[in-house]
N, C-alpha and C positions, 0 to 999 in steps of 0.2 A: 198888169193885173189880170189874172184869169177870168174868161167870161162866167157873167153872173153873179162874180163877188163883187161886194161893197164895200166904202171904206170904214161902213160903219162894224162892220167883221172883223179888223186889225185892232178895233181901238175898244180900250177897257171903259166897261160902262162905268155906269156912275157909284152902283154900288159894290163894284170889283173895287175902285178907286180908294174908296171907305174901309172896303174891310182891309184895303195895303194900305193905307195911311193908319188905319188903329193897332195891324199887329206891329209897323214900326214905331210906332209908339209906345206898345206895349213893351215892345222888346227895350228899347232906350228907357221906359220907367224901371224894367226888372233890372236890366248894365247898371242903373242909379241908385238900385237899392241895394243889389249886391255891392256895389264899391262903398256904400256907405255900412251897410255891415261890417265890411273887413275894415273900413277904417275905424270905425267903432272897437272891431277886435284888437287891432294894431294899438290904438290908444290906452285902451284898456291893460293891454299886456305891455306896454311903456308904460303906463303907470305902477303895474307891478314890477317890475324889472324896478325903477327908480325907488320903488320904496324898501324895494331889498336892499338894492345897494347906497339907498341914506341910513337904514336900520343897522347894516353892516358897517356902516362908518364913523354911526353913533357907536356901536358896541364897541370897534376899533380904535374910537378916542376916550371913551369913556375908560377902557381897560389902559391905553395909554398913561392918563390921569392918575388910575389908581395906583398903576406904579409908579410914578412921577411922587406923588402923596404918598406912600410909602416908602419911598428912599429918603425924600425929606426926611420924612418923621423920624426912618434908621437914622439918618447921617444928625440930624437935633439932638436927639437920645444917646447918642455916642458923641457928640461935641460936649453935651453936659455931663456924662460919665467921667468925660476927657478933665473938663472944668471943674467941677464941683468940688466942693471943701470936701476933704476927708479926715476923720481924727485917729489917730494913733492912740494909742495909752503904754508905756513903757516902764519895767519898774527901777525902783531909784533905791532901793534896800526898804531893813527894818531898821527903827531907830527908838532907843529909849526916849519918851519926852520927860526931862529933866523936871524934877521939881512936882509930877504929875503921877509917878507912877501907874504907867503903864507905856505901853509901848505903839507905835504908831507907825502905817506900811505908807510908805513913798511910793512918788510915780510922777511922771511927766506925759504930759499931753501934748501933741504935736500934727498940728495941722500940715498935713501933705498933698491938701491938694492944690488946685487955682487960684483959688479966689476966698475973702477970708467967710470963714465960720463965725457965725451970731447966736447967740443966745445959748452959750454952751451952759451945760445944765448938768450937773456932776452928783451920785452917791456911789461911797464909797465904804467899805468898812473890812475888821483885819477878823482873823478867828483863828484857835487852834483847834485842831484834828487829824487825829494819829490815823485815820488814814489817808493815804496816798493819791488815792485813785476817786476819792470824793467827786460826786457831780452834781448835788443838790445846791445851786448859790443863788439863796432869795432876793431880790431887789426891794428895798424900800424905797421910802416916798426920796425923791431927787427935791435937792435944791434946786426952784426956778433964779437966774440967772441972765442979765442982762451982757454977760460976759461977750469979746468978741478977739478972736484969734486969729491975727493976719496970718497967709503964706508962710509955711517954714517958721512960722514961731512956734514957741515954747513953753509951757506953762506948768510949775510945780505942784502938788499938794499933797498933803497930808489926810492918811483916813479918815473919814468923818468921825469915827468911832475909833475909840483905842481898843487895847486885850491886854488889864490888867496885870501886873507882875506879881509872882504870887510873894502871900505877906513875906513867908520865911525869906526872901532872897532880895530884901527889899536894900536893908543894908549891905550887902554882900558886895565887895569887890572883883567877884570872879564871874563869866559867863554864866547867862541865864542856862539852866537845865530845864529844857520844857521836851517833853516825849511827842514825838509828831511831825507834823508838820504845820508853819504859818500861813494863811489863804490870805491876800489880800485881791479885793474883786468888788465891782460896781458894777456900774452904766455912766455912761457918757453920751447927751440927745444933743444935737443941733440943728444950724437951719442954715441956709444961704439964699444968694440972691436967686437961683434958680429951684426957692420954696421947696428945695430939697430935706425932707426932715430924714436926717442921718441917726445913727445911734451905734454905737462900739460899748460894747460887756467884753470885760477884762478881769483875768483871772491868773495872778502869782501866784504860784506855791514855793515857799522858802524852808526847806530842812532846819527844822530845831537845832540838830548835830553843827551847824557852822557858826553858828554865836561865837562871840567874839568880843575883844576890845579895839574901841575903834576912837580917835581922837577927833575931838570937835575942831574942825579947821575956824570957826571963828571967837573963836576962845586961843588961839595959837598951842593946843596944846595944853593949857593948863586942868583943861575937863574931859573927864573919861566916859563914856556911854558906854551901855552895851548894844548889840547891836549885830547883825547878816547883812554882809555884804551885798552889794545889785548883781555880782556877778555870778551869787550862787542862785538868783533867781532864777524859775521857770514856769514858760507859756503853758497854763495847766491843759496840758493834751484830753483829757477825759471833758470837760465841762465849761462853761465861762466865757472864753473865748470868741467871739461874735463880732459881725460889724457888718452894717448895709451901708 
């Protein structure tokens, strides 16, 4: 130790001691507050980080779902397409009805699709008009109808309404002469198990020009109608013709 020093000249006083014991204090509270900010930060930005990628995974299932729900719903609506009763209307000829004077247009109904049709509900009615290319075919009030047509059945009928045979030709042995054409045309409404309400508008047009005599198969022949064949019939292209 050099002469004239002390040891009290090596050693830190008391308030040397202080002020290094508060600035490393200090320093250890600022290290504490900064690590606690950035973990504050960190938390903070894990919390947004996490609710983007739950928001994206909502929006990701959700959109999943919605196509999920609508292929269902395609592939239902095309299984009951698939299913569903459909009715046809076919025509069957014109036919004198005996005893009545006048004349009355045939047809056959025909359920083609799955499952049977309920509450089939039918008008029907016949008309002449010389023209051709007609597109005006008004519907009246339909018979309601408790009616029901399985699969691939069959069902006959008769116009609701006849079209008169004119007086002159009443007795007459020989084909009707009527100038024109014969319309016969309705609607046809039903319903099935998949509350399906259907409806088919049908419209024959039969040439005057093809009357004829035609024998009553259940008479064997002893009785003569007059009468156009089914097979001069046609699907009136202009008007009529419909069906959901």
């Amino acid at each position: 130790m050099p002469s004239g020093a002390s040891v009290t000249d090596h050693c830190l006083s008391y308030d040397e001691i202080r002020a290094w014991g508060s600035q490393i204090s200090d320093s250890a509270w600022n290290t504490a507050e900064f690590a606690n900010r950035w973990a504050a930060l960190i938390a903070a930005l894990s919390t947004f980080v996490l609710a983007i990628f739950t928001w994206r995974l909502w929006l990701s299932t959700h959109r999943l779902w919605s196509v999920t729900n609508k292929t269902l719903e395609h592939a239902e609506r095309t299984t009951r397409r698939e299913l569903r009763a459909y009715v046809s209307v076919e025509p069957l000829g014109i036919n004198e009805y005996i005893g009545h004077n006048y004349l009355i247009g045939h047809y056959q109904i025909r359920n083609v699709g799955k499952i049977p049709a309920r509450d089939v509900t039918i008008y029907s009615t016949i008309e002449l008009d010389r023209n051709g290319e007609r597109t005006h075919f008004p519907i009246g009030e339909l018979r309601i109808s408790p009616t029901v047509l399985q699969p691939g059945a069959m069902m006959e009928f008769g116009s609701e309404y006849g079209y008169p045979i004119p007086a002159d030709q009443l007795d007459s042995n020989e084909p009707l002469k009527l100038n024109g054409y014969l319309y016969v045309w309705g609607e046809v409404l039903y319903t099935d198990e998949f509350n399906t309400m259907g409806w088919t508008a049908f419209c024959h047009r039969y040439p005057c020009d093809m009357f004829g005599m035609a024998e009553d198969k259940e008479t064997r022949g002893r009785t003569h109608y007059r009468s156009i064949h089914p097979k001069f019939a046609r699907y009136h292209e202009q008007a009529g013709n419909e069906a959901v």
